[in-house]
Structure formats: C-alpha cells, structure tokens
N, C-alpha and C positions, 0 to 999 in steps of 0.2 A: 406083740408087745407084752412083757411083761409089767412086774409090781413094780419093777424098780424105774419107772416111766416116772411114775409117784415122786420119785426125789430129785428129780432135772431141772426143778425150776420151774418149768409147764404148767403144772397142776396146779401150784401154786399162785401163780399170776394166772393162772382162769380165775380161782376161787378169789383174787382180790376186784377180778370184774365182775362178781356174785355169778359165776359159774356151778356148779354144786357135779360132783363125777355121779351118773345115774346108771352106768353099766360097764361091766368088764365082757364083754361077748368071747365066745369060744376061740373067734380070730387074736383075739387079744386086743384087740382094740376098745380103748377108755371112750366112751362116751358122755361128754358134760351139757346139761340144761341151763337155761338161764331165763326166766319168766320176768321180763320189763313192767308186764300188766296180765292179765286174767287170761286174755284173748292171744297172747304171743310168746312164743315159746323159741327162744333160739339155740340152735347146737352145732358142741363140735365135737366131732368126730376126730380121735387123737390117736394117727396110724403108728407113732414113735418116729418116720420118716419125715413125716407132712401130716396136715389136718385135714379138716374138713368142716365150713362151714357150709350152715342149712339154717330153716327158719320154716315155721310154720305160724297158722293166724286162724285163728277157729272164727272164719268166719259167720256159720252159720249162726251161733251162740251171737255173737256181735251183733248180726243183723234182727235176731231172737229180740235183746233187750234193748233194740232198738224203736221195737214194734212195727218193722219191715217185715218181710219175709222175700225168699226166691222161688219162683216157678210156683207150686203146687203148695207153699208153706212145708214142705220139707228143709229143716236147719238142719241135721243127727249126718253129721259127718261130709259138710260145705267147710273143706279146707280148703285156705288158699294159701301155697308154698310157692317158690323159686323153680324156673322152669328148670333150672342148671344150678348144682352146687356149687361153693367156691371151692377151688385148694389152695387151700393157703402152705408156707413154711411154717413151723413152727417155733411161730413168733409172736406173742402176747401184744405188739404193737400193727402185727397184722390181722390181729384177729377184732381190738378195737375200730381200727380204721373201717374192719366189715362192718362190724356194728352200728358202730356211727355215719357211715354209708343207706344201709339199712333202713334204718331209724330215721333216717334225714328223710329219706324217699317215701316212708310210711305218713311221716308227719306233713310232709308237702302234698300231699293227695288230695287234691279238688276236682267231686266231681262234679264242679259245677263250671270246669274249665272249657272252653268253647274247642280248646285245642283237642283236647279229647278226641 
C-alpha cells in the first residue's frame, strides 16, 4: 500500500475514533493504535484491500497495580491478546462495531461468575 492510502477516507475516520497511524512497514501496510486506557492498546492493520483488527491488554502491569501477581510475581511481558485476529473490510463502521464488541466483552468480565 502506498501514501496515498492516506487520502481514501480510511485514515481519516480511524483518526476521528482516536486511532493515531504508528507505522508504514516495508510491505506497505499502515498500521494505527488506539489506547482506551493505560493497559489496552487496540490496532489496525490497513492492507489497502482489507484491515486488520487486534488488541492487546498488558496484563501483567494491570495485575502489578492491582497488588495481585501471577505464578512467581513475574508481570514484564503477561500479555493477554485475541487468539484470532479479525479481518475486517475496510470500513470505519466495521472497525467500531469491533471496537464496541471488544470493549463490551472486556467490560462484562466477572470473575466472580460461577459460569466460569
């Protein structure tokens, strides 16, 4: 993909759901961030054909200023990401719906649910 991916429209309906572009790779593919909170960082990957949503959650950091720890008190790189990316079209109202899919599933998380 090249620059002019930049003027389709794309880039700029990421950037109006506070997307920010954080890399141009050798393939050409735009890669944009988006940090909700400290701990979560989501992206898409912008092939010029189709996207690419992903999501990461710095776990360990979280459970850090929690005053939890896992296994051994090792936090320094307890990521917890999506087992499967999404592909999306590129489409600004499919890329919210991830979002808000996401974000719903993040926010509903109790582990204090028996269903568990």
């Amino acid at each position: 993909m090249s620059e002019e991916g930049l003027d389709d429209g794309f880039h700029d309906a990421l950037g109006s759901l506070d997307f920010a572009m954080i890399q141009h790779d050798r393939r050409g593919v735009l890669q944009y961030a988006r940090r909700p909170n400290r701990f979560l960082t989501e992206w898409v990957h912008d092939y010029g054909d189709e996207a690419l949503f992903t999501w990461e959650f710095d776990l360990g950091e979280f459970i850090s200023e929690a005053g939890w720890q896992i296994g051994a008190a090792e936090h320094s790189f307890q990521i917890l990401y999506p087992q499967f990316d999404v592909r999306l079209r590129r489409d600004i109202d499919a890329v919210a719906a991830e979002i808000q899919r996401l974000e719903h599933r993040l926010a509903n998380l109790d582990l204090t649910d028996p269903a568990l």
